[in-house]
C-alpha atoms as an extended CHARMM CRD file, in Angstrom:
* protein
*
       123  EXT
         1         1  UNK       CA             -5.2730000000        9.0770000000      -24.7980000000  PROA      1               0.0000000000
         2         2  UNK       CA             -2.6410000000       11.6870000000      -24.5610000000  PROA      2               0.0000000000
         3         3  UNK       CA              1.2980000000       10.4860000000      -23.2710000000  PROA      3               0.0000000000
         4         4  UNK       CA              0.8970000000       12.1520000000      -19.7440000000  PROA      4               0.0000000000
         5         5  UNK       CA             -2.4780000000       10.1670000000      -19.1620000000  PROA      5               0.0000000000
         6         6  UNK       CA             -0.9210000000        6.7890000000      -20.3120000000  PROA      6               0.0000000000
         7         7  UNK       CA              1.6340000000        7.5580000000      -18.3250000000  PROA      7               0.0000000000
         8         8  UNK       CA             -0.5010000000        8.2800000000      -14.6010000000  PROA      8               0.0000000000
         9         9  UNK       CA             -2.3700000000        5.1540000000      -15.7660000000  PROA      9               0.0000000000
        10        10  UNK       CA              0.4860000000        2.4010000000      -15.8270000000  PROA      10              0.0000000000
        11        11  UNK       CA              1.9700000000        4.3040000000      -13.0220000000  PROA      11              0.0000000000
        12        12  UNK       CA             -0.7750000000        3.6560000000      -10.9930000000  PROA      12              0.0000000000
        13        13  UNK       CA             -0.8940000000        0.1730000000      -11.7000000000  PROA      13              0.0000000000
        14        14  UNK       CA              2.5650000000       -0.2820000000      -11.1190000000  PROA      14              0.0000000000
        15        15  UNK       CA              2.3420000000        1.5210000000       -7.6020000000  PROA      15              0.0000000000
        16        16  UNK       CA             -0.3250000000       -1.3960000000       -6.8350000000  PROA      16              0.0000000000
        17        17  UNK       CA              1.2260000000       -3.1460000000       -4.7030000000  PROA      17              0.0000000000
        18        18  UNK       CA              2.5020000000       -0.6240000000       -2.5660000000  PROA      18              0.0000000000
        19        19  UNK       CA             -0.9690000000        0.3680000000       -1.7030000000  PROA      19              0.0000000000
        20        20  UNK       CA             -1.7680000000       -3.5930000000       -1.4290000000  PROA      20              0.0000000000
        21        21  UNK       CA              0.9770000000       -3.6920000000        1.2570000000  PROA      21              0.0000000000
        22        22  UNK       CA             -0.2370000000       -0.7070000000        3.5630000000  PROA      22              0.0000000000
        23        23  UNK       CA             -3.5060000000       -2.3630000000        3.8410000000  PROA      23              0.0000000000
        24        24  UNK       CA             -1.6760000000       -5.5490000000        4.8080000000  PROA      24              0.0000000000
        25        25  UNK       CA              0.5200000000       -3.4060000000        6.8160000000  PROA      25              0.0000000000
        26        26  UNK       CA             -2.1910000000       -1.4540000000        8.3360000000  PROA      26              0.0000000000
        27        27  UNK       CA             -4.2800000000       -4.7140000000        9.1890000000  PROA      27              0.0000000000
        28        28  UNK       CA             -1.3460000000       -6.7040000000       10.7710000000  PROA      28              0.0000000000
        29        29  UNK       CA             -0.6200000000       -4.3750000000       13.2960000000  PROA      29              0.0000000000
        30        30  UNK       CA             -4.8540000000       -2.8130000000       13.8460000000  PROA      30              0.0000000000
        31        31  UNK       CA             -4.4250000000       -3.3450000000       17.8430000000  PROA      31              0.0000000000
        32        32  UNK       CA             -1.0760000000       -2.0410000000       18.7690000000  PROA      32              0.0000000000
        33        33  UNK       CA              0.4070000000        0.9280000000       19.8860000000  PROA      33              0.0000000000
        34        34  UNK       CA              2.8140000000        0.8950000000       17.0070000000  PROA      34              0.0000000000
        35        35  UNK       CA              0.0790000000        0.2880000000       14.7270000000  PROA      35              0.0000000000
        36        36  UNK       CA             -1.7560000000        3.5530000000       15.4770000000  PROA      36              0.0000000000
        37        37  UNK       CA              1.1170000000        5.6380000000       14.9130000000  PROA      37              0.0000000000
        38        38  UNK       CA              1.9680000000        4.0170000000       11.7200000000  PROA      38              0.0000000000
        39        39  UNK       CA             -1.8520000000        4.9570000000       10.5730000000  PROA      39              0.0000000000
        40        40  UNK       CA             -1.2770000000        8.6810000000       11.9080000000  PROA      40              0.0000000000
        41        41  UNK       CA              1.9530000000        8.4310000000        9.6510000000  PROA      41              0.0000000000
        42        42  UNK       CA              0.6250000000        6.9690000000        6.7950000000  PROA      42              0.0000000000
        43        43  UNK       CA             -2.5620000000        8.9330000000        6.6880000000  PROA      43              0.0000000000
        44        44  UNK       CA             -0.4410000000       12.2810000000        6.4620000000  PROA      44              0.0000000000
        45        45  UNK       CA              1.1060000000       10.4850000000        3.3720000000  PROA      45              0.0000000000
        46        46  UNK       CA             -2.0380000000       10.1030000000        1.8290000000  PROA      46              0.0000000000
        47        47  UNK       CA             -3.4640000000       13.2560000000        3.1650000000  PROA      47              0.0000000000
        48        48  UNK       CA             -5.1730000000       15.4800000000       -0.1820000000  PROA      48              0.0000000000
        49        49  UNK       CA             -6.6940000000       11.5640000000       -1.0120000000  PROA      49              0.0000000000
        50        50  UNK       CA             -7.7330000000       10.1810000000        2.0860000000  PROA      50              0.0000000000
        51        51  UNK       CA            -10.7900000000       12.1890000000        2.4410000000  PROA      51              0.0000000000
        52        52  UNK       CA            -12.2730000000       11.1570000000       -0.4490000000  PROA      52              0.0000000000
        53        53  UNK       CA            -11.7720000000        7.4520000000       -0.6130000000  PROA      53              0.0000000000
        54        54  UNK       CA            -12.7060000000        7.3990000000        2.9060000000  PROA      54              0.0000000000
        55        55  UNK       CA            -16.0340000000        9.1980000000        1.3740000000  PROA      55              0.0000000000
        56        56  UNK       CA            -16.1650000000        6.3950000000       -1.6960000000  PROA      56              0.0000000000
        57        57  UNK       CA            -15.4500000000        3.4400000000        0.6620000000  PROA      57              0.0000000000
        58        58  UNK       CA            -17.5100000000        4.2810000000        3.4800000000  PROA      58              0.0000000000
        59        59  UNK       CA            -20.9050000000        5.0490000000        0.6040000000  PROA      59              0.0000000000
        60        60  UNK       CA            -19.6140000000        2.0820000000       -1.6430000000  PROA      60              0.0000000000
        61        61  UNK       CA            -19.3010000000       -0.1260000000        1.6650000000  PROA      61              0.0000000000
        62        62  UNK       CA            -22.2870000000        0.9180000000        3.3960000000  PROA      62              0.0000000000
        63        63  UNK       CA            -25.0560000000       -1.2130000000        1.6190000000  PROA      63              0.0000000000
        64        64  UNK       CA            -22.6320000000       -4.7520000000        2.1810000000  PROA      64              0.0000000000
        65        65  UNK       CA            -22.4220000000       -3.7010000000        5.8110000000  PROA      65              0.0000000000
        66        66  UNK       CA            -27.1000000000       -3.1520000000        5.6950000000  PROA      66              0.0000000000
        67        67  UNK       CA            -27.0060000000       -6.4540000000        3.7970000000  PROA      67              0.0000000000
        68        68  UNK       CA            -25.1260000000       -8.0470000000        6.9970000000  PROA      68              0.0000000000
        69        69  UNK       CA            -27.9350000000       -6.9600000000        9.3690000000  PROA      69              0.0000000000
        70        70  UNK       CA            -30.5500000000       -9.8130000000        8.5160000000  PROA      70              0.0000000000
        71        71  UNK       CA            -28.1140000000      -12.2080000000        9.6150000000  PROA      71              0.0000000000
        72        72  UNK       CA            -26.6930000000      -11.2740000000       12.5670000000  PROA      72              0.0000000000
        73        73  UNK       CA            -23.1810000000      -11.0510000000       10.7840000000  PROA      73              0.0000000000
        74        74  UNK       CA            -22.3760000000       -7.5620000000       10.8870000000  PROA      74              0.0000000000
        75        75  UNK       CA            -19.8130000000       -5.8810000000       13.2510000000  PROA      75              0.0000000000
        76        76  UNK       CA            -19.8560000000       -3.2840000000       15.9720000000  PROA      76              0.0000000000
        77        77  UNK       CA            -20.1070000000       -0.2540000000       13.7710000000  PROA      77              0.0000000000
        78        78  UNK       CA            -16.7660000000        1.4020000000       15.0230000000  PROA      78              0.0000000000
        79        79  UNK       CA            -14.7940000000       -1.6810000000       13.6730000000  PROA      79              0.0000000000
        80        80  UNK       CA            -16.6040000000       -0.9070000000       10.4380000000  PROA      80              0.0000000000
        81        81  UNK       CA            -15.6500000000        2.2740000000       10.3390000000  PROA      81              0.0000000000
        82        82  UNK       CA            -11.8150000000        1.7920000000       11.1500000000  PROA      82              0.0000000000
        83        83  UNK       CA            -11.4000000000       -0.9420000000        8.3260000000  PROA      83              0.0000000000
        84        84  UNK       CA            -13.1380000000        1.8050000000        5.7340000000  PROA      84              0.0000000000
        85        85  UNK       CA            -10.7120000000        4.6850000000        7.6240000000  PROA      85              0.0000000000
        86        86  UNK       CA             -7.5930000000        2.2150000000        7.2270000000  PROA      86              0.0000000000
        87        87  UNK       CA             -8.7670000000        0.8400000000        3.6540000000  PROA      87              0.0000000000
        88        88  UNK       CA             -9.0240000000        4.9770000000        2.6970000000  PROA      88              0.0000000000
        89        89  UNK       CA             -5.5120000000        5.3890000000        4.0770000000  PROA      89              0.0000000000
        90        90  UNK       CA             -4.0340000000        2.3290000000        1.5320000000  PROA      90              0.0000000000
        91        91  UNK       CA             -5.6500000000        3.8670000000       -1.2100000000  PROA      91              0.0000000000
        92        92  UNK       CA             -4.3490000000        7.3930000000       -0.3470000000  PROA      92              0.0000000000
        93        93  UNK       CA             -1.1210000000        6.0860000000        0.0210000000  PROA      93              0.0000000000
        94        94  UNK       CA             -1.7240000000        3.8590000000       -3.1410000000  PROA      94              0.0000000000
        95        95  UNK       CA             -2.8410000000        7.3440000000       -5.4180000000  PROA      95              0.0000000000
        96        96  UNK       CA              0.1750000000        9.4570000000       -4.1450000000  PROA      96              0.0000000000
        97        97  UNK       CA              2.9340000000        6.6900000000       -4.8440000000  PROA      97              0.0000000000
        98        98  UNK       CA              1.3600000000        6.5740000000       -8.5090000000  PROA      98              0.0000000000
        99        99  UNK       CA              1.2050000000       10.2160000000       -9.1960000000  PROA      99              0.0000000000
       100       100  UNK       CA              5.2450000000       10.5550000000       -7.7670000000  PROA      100             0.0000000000
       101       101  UNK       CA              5.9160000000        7.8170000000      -10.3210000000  PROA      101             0.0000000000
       102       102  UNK       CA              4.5720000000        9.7020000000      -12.7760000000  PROA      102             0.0000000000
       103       103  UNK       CA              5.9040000000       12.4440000000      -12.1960000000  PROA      103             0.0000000000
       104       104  UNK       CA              9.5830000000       11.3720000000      -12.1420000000  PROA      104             0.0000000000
       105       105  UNK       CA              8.6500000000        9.2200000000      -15.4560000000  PROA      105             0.0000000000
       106       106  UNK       CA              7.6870000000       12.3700000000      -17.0130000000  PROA      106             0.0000000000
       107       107  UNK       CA              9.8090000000       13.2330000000      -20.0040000000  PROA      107             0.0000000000
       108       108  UNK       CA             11.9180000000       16.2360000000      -18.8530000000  PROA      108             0.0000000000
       109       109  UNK       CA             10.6790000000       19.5730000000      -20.7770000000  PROA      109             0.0000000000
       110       110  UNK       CA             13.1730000000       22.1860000000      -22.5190000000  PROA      110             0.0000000000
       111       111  UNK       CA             13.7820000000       24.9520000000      -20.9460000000  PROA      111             0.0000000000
       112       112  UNK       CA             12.2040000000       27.8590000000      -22.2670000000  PROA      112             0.0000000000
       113       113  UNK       CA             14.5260000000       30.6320000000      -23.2840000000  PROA      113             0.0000000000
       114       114  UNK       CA             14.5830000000       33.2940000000      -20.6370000000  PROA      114             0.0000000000
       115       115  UNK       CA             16.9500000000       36.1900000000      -19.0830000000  PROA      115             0.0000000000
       116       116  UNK       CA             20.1420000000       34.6260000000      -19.2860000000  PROA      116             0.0000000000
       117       117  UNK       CA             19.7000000000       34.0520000000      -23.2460000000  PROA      117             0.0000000000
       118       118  UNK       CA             18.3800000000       37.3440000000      -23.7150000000  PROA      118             0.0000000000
       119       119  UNK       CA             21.4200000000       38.9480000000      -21.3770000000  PROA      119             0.0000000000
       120       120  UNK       CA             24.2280000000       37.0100000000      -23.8120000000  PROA      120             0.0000000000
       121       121  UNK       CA             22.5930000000       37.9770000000      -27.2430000000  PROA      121             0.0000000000
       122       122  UNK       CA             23.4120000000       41.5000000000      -25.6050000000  PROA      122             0.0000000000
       123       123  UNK       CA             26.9850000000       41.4940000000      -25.1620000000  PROA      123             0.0000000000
């Protein structure tokens, strides 16, 4: 494993928990006004990731939500659908905070010699 991809891979651990409180977020306030702008908001935080986790949640989810069926425990399919739209926006969220962290705990690279050395060796 090279240093960059040790370094996106405890980076995304340690931005865990901020994707573990936008879900929490995200459920607490599901039925209000404020609620649905704070989704809008968040889910143009997470926007190059949110498409695809909702694409992995909503396949990964949909054979729990078939095995409800058979006992009359499964919800109204639009309720469904907004917990797998709101759990895609947490782990959006969750995947950009990581990558930003490891980003700025990338080692900083040495500049490359450009125009400015090559205009001072001239004088």
């Amino acid at each position: 494993m090279t240093p960059q991809q040790r370094i996106a891979r405890s980076s995304q651990l340690a931005a865990l928990p901020i994707g573990a409180a936008v879900a929490a977020l995200l459920f607490a306030t599901r039925d209000s006004e404020a609620g649905l702008w704070l989704a809008s908001l968040l889910c143009l935080a997470a926007l190059p990731w949110v498409v695809a986790a909702l694409i992995a949640i909503g396949v990964l989810s949909s054979p729990l939500y078939m095995a409800l069926h058979p006992w009359q425990m499964a919800p109204a399919l639009d309720v469904w659908l907004g917990g797998v739209v709101l759990l895609a926006i947490a782990a959006g969220v969750q995947i950009n905070a990581g990558l930003l962290l490891a980003r700025l705990r990338r080692p900083r690279a040495v500049p490359d010699p450009g125009l400015r050395e090559f205009w001072q060796r001239g004088r």
